[in-house]
N, C-alpha and C positions, 0 to 999 in steps of 0.2 A: 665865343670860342667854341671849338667842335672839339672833340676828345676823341677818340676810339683806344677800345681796349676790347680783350677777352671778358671773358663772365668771371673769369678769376681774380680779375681786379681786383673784387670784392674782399677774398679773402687774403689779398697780401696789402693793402691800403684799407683797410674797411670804412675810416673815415676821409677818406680822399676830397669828398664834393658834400661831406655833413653840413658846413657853413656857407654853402654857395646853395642858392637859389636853381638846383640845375635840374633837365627834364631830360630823362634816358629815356632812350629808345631801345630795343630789342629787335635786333634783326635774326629771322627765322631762315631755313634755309626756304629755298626758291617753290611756289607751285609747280608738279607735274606739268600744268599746261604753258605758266609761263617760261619755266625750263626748256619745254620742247618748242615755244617763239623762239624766244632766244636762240635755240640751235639752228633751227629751219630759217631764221632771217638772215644770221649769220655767214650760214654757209651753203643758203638758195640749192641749190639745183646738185652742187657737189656733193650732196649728202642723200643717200638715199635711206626712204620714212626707216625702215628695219635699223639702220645704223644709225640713224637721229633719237629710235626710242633708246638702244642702247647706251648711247652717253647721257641720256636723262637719267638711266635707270644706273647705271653705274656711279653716273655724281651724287646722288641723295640730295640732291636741289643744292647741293656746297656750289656757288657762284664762280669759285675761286677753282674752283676741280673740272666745272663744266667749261668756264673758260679756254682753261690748260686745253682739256680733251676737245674742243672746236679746235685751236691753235694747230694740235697734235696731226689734225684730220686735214686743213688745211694747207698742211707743211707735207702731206703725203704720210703719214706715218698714222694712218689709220687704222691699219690690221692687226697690231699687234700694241695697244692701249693697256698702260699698268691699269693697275687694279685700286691703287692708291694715291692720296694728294703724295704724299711720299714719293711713289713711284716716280710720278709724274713727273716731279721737280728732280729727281733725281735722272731720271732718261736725260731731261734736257739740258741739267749740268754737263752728262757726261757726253753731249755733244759739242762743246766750247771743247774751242785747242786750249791744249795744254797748259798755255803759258795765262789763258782765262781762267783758267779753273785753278791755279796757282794765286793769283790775285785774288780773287772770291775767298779761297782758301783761309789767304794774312789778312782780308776786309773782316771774314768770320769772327778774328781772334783781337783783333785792334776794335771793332766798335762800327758805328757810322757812320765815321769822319776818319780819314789817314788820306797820308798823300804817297801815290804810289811811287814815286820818283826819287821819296826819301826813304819812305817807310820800309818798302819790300828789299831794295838795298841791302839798309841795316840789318834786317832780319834775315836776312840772306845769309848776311856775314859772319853774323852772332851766331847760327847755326851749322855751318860747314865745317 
């Protein structure tokens, strides 16, 4: 079995895996150099070195942030890069239509399972 969690697992389960035989890992954020692989392989030739060190240097090696920021670059929208995983996820929300960002919205508040054909309905209803 593979698990992932935050580091904070710790403090809201602290015996979670006490009785289990289990071998954590720690994931660090990313090398400078293989940050800047990553970018440079990614996004070849569309990326020029001054703006490939840029998204290293804005990610903090966060995978998940340098990701977004290649995505960002790719999609054209390279000039004007938030500042934060926040931001980021937040720019690219607020580019779904309307009716996307409405669903993510009641997915938010229902959990990880709902069915959109009954769920959003209801909640429609109950709220108008």
């Amino acid at each position: 079995m593979i698990a992932l969690a935050r580091p904070s697992v710790h403090d809201v389960f602290p015996r979670l895996w006490a009785t289990r035989n289990a071998h954590q890992i720690r994931l660090t954020e990313l090398s400078r150099r293989a940050a800047t692989e990553l970018v440079q392989s990614t996004l070849g030739a569309a990326v020029e070195p001054s703006q490939a060190a840029a998204i290293v240097e804005r990610s903090g090696g966060n995978a998940f942030y340098i990701e977004e920021l290649i995505r960002a670059v790719a999609e054209g929208r390279g000039a004007a890069l938030p500042d934060t995983v926040l931001g980021i996820v937040e720019a690219r929300l607020s580019a779904l239509a309307p009716e996307a960002r409405r669903v993510l919205r009641a997915a938010s508040l229902f959990g990880e399972v709902f069915c959109k054909g009954e769920t959003i309905p209801i909640r429609k209803n109950n709220h108008e």
